[in-house]
N, C-alpha and C positions, 0 to 999 in steps of 0.2 A: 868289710870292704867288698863291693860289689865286682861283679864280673868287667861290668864295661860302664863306664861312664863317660858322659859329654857336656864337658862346657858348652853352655850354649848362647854365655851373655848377649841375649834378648835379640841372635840374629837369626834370621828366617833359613840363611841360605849358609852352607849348604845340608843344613839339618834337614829341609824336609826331604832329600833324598837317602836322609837314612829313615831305615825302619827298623823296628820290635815284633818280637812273636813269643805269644804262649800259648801252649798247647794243653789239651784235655785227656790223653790216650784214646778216643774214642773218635777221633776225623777233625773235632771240631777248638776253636782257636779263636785267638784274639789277637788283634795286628793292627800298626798302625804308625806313623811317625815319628821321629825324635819330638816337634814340636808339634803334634797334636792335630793337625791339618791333614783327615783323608784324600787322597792321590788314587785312591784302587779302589771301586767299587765292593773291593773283597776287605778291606778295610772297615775295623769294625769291635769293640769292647765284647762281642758275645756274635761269635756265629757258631751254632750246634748242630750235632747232626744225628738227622731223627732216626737214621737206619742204617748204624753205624759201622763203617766209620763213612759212609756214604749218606744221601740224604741232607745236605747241609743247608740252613737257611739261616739268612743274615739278619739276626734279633733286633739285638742293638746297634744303633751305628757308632753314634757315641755321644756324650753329655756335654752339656754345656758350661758353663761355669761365670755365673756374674756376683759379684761383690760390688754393696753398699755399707758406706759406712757412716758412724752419726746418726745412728736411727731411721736414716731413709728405708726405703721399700723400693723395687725392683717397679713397683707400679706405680710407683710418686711420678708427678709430668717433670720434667724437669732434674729428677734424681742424677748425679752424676755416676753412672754404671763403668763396675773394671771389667771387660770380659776377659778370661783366661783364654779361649778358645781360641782357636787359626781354622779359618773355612773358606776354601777359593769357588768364587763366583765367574760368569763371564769373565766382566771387567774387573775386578778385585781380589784383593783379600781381604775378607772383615769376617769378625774381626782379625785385633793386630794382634791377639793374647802373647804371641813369643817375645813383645819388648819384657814381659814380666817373667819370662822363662829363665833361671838361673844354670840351670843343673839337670841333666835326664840320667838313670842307672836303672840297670836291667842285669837280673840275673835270675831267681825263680818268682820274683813281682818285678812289672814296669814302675817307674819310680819316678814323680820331678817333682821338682824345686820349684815357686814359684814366690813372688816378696812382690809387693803395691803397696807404698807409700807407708813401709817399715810393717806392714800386717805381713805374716809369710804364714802360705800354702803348701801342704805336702800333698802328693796324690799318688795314691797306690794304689794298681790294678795288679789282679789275679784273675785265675781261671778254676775250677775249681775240677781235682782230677778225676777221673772217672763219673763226671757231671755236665749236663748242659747250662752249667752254673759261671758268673761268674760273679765280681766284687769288684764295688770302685771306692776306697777309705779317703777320705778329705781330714785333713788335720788341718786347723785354723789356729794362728796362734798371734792375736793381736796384740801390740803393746799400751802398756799402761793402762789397760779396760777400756779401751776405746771400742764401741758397740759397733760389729760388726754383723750382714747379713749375705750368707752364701747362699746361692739360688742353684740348683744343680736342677738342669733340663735335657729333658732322656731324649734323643730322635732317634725313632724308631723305624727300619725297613721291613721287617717280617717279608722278606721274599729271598727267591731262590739267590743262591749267592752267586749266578753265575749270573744275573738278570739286574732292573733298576726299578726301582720303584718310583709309580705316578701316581700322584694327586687325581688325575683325570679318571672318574670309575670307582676308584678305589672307594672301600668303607670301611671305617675302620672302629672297630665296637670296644669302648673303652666304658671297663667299671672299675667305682674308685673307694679307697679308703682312709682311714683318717695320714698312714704311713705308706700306701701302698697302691697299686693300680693293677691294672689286667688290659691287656690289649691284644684284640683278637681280629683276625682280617676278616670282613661278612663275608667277601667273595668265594673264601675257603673252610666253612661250615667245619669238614673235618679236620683240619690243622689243627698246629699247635698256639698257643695263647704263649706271648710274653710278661714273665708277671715280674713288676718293680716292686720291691718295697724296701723302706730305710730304719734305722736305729736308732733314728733321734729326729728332732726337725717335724713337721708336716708336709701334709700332702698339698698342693692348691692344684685342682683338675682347670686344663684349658679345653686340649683337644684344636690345636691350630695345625694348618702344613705351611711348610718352609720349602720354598721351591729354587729351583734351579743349584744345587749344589753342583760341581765340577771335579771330576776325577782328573786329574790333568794325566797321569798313568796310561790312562785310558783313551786317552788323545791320544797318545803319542801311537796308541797301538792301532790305533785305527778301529776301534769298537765304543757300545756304548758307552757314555761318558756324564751323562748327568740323569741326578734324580730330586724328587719331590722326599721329604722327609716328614715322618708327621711325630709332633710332640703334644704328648697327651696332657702335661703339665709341667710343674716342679717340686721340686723337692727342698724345702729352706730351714735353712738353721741359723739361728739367733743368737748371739755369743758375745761378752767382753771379757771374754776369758779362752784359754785354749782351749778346746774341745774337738771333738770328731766326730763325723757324722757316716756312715758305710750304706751305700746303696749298693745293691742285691737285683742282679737280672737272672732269672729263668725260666728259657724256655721249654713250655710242656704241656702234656693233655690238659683240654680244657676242664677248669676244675672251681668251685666257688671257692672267690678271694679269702683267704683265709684273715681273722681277727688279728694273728699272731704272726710274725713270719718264721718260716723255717727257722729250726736252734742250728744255725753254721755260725760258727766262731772264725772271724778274720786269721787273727794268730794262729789259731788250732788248726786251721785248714792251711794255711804258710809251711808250719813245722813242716805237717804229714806231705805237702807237696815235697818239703827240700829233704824229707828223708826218701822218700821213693826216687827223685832226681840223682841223691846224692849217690844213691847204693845203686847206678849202672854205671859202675866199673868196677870189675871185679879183677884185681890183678891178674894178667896170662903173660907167659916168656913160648908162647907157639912156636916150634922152628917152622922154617919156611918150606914148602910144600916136597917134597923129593920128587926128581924128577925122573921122568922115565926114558933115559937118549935115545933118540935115533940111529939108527943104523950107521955107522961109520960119524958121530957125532954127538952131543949131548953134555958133551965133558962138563961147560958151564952146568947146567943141571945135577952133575953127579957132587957137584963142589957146594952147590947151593943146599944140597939134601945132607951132607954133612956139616953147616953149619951151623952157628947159633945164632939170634936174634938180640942184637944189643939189646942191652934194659932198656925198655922204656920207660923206666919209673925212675925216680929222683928220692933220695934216702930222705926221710925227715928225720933229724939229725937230734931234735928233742924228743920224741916221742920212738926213735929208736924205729920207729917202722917206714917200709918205701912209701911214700907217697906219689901220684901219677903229677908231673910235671903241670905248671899252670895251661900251656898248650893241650895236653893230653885232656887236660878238665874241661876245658872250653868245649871241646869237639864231641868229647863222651855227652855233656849235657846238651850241644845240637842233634847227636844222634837219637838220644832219647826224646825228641819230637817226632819223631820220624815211628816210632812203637807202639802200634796201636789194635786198639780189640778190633775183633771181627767175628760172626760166628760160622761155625762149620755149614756144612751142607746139610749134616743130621742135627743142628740145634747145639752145637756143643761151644763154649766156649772156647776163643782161640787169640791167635796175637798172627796181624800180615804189618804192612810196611808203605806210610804213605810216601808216595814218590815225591812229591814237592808240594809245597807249600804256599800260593793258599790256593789253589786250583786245580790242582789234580787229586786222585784216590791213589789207590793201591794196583800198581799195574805189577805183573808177573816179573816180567823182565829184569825192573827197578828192584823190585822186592831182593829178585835172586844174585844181583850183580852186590846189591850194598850190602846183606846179609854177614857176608864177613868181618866188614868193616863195622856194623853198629851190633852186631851181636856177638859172631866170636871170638875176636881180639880184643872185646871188654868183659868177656866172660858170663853173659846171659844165657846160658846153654840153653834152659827150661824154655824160654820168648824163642829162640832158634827153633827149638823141634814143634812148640806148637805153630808157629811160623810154616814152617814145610809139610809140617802133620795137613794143615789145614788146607794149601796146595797140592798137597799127596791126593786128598779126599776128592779135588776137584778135577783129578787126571781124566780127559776122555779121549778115546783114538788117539793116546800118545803124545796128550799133549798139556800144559798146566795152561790155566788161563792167560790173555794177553793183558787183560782189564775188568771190574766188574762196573757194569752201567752204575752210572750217578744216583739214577732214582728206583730202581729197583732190584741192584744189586745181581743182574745178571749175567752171570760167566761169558766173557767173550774172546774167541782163542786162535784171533788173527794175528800169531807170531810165531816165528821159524825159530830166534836163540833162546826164548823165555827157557823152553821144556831140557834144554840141553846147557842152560845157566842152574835150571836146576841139578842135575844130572854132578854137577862140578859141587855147588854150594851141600849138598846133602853128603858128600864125601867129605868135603871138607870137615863139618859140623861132626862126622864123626868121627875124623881122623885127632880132634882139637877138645872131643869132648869123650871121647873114650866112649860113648854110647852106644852100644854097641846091638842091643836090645831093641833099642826104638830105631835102630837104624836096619838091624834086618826084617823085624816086623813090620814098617810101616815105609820106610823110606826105600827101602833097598826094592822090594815089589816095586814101588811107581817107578824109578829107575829102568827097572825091567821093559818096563810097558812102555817109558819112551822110545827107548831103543830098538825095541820091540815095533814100533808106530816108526819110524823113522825108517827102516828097514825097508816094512812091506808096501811103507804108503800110506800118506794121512791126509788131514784138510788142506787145501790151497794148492796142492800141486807138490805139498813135502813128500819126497823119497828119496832113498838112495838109487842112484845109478848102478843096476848089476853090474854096467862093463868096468867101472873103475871105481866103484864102493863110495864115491863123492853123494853129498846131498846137495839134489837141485828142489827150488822150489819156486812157486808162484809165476806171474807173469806180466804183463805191462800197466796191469790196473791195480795190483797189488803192492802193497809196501807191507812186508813181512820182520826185517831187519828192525835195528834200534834207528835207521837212520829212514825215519817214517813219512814226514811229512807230504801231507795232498791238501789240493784246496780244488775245488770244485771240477774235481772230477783227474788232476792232474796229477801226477804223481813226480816232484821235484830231483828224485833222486832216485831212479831205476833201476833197482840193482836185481830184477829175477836170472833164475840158472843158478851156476854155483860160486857162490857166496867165501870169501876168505874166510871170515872170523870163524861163519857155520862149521864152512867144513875143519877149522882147526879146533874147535869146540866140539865136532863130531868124532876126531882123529882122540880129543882127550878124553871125550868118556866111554870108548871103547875100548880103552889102553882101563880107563879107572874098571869097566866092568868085566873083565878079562875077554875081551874077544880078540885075542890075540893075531890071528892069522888074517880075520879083515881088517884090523888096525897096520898091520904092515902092509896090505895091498892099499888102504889109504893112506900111510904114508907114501908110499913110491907114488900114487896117482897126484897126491897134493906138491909133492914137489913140481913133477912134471907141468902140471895143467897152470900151476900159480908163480913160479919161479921164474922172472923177466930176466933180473941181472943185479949186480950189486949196488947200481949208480941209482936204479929204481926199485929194489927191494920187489915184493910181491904185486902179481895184478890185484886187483878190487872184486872183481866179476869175473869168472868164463861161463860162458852161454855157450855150447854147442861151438864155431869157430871162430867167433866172437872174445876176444879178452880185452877186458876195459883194464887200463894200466893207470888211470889217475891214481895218482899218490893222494892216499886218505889213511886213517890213523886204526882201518878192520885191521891192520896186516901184523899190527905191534902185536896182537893176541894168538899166532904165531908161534913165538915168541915168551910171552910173558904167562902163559897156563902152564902146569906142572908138568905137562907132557907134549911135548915141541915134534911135529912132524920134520922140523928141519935140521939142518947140518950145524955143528958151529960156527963153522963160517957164513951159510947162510943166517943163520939169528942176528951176528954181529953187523951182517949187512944192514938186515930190517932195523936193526935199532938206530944206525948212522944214517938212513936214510930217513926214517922220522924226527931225529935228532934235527937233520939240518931241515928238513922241506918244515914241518908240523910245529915243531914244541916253539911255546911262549911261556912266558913267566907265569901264565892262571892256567895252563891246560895245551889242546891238541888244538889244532886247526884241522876243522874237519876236510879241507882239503888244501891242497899248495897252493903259489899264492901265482904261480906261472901256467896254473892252468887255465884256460880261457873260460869255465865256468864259475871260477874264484867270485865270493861275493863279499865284498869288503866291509859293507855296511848292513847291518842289520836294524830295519826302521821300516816306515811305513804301514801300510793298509796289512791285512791277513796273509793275502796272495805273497805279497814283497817280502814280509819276512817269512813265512815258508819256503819261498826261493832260495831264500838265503840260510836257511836254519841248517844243512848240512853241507852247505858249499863253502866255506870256509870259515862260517862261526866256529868260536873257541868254547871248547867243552870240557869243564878240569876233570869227570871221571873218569875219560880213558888216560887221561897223565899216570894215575894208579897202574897203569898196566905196563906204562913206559919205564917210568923208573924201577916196578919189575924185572922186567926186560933189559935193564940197562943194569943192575945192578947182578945180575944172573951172568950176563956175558962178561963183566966185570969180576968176576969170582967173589962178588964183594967185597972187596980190600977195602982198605981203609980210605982210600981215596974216593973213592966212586962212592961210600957213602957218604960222605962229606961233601962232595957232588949233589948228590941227590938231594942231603939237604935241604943245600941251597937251590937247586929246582921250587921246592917244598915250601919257601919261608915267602914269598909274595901271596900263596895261597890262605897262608895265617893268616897274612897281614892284612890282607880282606875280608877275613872270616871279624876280625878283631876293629876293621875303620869302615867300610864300604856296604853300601846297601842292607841287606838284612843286617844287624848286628847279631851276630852271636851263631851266624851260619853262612852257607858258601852258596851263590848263586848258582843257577842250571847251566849258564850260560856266557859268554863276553864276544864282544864285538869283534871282527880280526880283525880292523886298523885301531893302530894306538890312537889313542891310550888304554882300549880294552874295557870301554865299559862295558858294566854286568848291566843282564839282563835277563830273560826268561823269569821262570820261578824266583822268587828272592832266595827261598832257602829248596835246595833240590838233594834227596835223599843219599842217591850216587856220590854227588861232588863232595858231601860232611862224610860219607862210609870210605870211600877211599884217602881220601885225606885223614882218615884214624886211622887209617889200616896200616899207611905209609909213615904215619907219624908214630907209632907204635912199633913199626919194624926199623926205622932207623931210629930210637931213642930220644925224639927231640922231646 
């Protein structure tokens, strides 16, 4: 039985808003609609990435699929052609392939069902892991020996996957073989070459372009949105009997077409994907963080560090052993997308964390915030330290990288919480893994050195203030926070000086590295300087005499880290007052809905949803930090987990019907109905949503 399945008797709509995603460990992925019709430019049976897990360029876009039957041929005048395919044009869509769509399932292969005039089609796509590999199986199985002929036609982008590819210029150098082909771009001499070849069937070389394809996605965003496709040929099999035929895309150094194609076995490379899938989750029962009170307060905290963590497993009842609930499996196998190589700075093998899917890399921040959630509450301890090992390596002037460039993988370390997300996550990982070795040797120095760089003073204007031990940073051109967005020159959301979450992230890892006596002068200074009143919980910003008091979702953090510079009273405030301004059923609203830079709608051109991106879009990974927060000030009783829950169970429910299948968008609209949006699958939104599902037991 498969993860997630979709009837889709033979309707377009609203399948092609759902999507599939398989990943490689290495950046690079395959994605694409319930029915078969690309929508994203980033859509695509094989996009790999040459300098991993960066470097990504989109191979394959995807195959075509036409059936004759009765002995026709594909090139008869006159042949009556099935296409399988869905491809939106300007005016159209043609073809119509989803009237013959039965059935789509995805769990470690995408999988449909297709049936034309009682002949039924299977189609099964994989990725193949730790490969720029990937496989596309056709099972034909017509009745009564009725001669059928499936024509499978590769369209090929060979470009950057952030780009579109044109007809106009382009050359594109195809060599061919009896099962096999090679397509290499003139224009780019040193690249990589696409090479097709199948199992059965021949080759017939064309070498046509297919112009004006339409991302409709991409409309809506206001960016490129159509490209030219070139298909070299096809690929056909012959049959009055069931049969199968397996086309094979890899991209790599240019290399002569080989006679034979690589020995990759379909099955054999299935199993080994769902044994490596199957085995991240490793059962853990973590208690929850102990907290450190503050001064005259903390009580929730001292209650939380004395309890346990309901099970999150579920007994299997035959087999006598726990089994991780069917929830629990769904999330553990989205986070394992998210897990992927990268190499050190000195050449060494390592594992970072790509933040969302299919358009971002590995940014620091992402990395350090989700790392709990996809690593140590499924028990990858080993992926964890090389994870932060390989962060640790890249500390400079006190700080971990913010992102590594796309195409040359170069450290870039414009962010104020990344270095001090680490600072939390590296404790963690040793508090959960007992490591205690690789934590003083390697992690505990970088530690140092942030705090150490935060202190005296580092890039962009980070320091502590001597008079009151606060970190101020940056200034009106910078966006430093997670809450980043600029568009030409603008920076939407302003937040330089000092910072809430900073300085509560600052206040926790001074508490975690014993600096006792500045950790109490920042507490008294972050009361003072951030504490409005109970009705509006904490300001957002103080700058010098300046305090911005929009209600936004930095303040839950507070709050929800293991060591609270606040009172119980005030925590309980902060939670009620996110509780009523912020929470919706998928996450936070990045800001209240009464403040007059509230943005309702997220849509339009680049500029328009940058506007909007932090002014009151809904975000589900800071929710991870609310129902923290909520269930902390709750003492966790049995109620408030039960609570929380239900916070928790609308976010399932989209992980499980909505957009991505089988992961949690970046992002949702703040007017209902909250469509998703951003990334389809976003690193944070799948790690806190484990993190949460694992700590109340669903």
């Amino acid at each position: 039985m498969s993860l997630y399945t979709v009837e889709t008797y033979g309707r377009l709509q609203p399948h092609l808003g759902q999507e599939w995603l398989l990943t490689n460990g290495r950046g690079g992925f395959a994605m694409g609609t319930v029915v078969g019709c690309n929508t994203r430019r980033y859509h695509g049976l094989l996009c790999a990435a040459t300098l991993p897990p960066v470097g990504r360029v989109m191979a394959l876009n995807r195959v075509g699929e036409v059936l004759c039957f009765d002995g026709a041929d594909i090139d008869d005048p006159g042949a009556k052609l099935h296409e399988l395919a869905v491809n939106q044009f300007r005016d159209r869509f043609h073809p119509r392939g989803e009237q013959y769509l039965r059935r789509f399932e995805l769990d470690d292969s995408a999988r449909w069902d297709y049936e034309v005039e009682g002949v039924r089609v299977h189609k099964e796509v994989q990725v193949l892991w730790g490969q720029n590999v990937a496989a596309v199986r056709y099972t034909v199985d017509p009745p009564d020996g009725r001669r059928v002929q499936l024509a499978l036609l590769p369209f090929v982008g060979l470009r950057d996957f952030h780009a579109e590819r044109r007809a106009d210029g382009a050359r594109m150098d195809l060599r061919a073989g009896r099962r096999a082909c090679a397509v290499a771009d003139g224009a780019n001499p040193g690249g990589h070459d696409l090479h097709l070849w199948s199992d059965a069937g021949r080759f017939v070389q064309r070498g046509d372009w297919w112009f004006g394809h339409v991302y409709a996605v991409e409309t809506f965003r206001g960016l490129g949105d159509h490209e030219d496709l070139y298909q070299p040929g096809r690929f056909v099999l012959e049959t009055d009997k069931k049969a199968t035929i397996t086309l094979w895309a890899e991209l790599a150094p240019r290399r002569d077409l080989p006679d034979a194609p690589p020995a990759y076995a379909f099955d054999a490379e299935l199993s080994r994907r769902r044994e490596i899938v199957g085995s991240t989750w490793k059962p853990q029962r973590p208690a929850p963080s102990p907290g450190t009170p503050g001064e005259g307060g903390g009580e929730g905290l001292r209650v939380a560090g004395r309890n346990h963590h309901p099970n999150p497993l579920r007994a299997d009842r035959e087999s006598g052993q726990e089994q991780p609930s069917l929830t629990i499996q769904r999330l553990a196998r989205a986070a394992n997308d998210f897990v992927v190589y990268r190499k050190s700075p000195t050449g060494e093998d390592g594992t970072t964390v790509i933040a969302g899917y299919p358009w971002f890399a590995d940014w620091g921040r992402d990395t350090m915030i989700s790392l709990p959630g996809l690593l140590l509450v499924t028990g990858r301890f080993a992926e964890a330290r090389q994870v932060l090992s390989v962060f640790a390596s890249y500390v400079s002037e006190g700080m971990i990288p913010n992102r590594f460039n796309d195409y040359d993988n170069t450290p870039e370390y414009n962010t104020v919480d990344a270095s001090l997300w680490f600072v939390h996550a590296a404790h963690e990982y040793a508090r959960l893994s007992k490591d205690s070795r690789s934590f003083e040797e390697t992690l505990l120095p970088a530690c140092r050195k942030i705090v150490d760089g935060y202190r005296n003073g580092t890039r962009y204007g980070i320091r502590m203030d001597p008079a009151d031990g606060l970190v101020t940073q940056g200034d009106a051109n910078t966006q430093l926070t997670w809450m980043d967005a600029k568009c030409d020159g603008v920076a939407f959301t302003p937040r330089q000086g000092k910072a809430v979450e900073i300085n509560a992230l600052w206040y926790h890892a001074l508490v975690l590295m014993g600096e006792r006596d500045l950790a109490a002068k920042v507490r008294e200074s972050f009361r003072k300087a951030f504490w409005i009143s109970p009705f509006r919980g904490l300001a957002d910003v103080v700058d010098g005499a300046r305090r911005d008091a929009a209600i936004r979702p930095n303040q839950i953090f507070a709050v929800s880290l293991p060591n609270s510079p606040l009172t119980d009273e005030q925590q309980a405030a902060v939670v009620e007052v996110v509780r009523r301004e912020l929470l919706t059923p998928v996450g936070l609203r990045t800001l209240a809905r009464s403040d007059p830079n509230f943005k309702p709608h997220y849509s339009g051109a680049q500029v328009q949803r940058d506007a909007a991106y932090h002014n009151g879009t809904i975000w589900p990974w800071p929710a991870g930090a609310f129902l923290e927060a909520y269930l902390r000030v709750n003492r966790r009783s049995p109620e408030s987990v039960e609570q929380a829950r239900r916070w928790l169970e609308p976010l399932v429910h989209h992980l499980e019907h909505d957009a991505c299948l089988g992961s949690v968008s970046e992002i949702f609209e703040a007017a209902e109905p909250h469509r998703p949006d951003g990334c389809p699958a976003q690193a944070w939104s799948v790690a806190e949503a484990l993190r949460l599902a694992v700590e109340l037991g669903m």
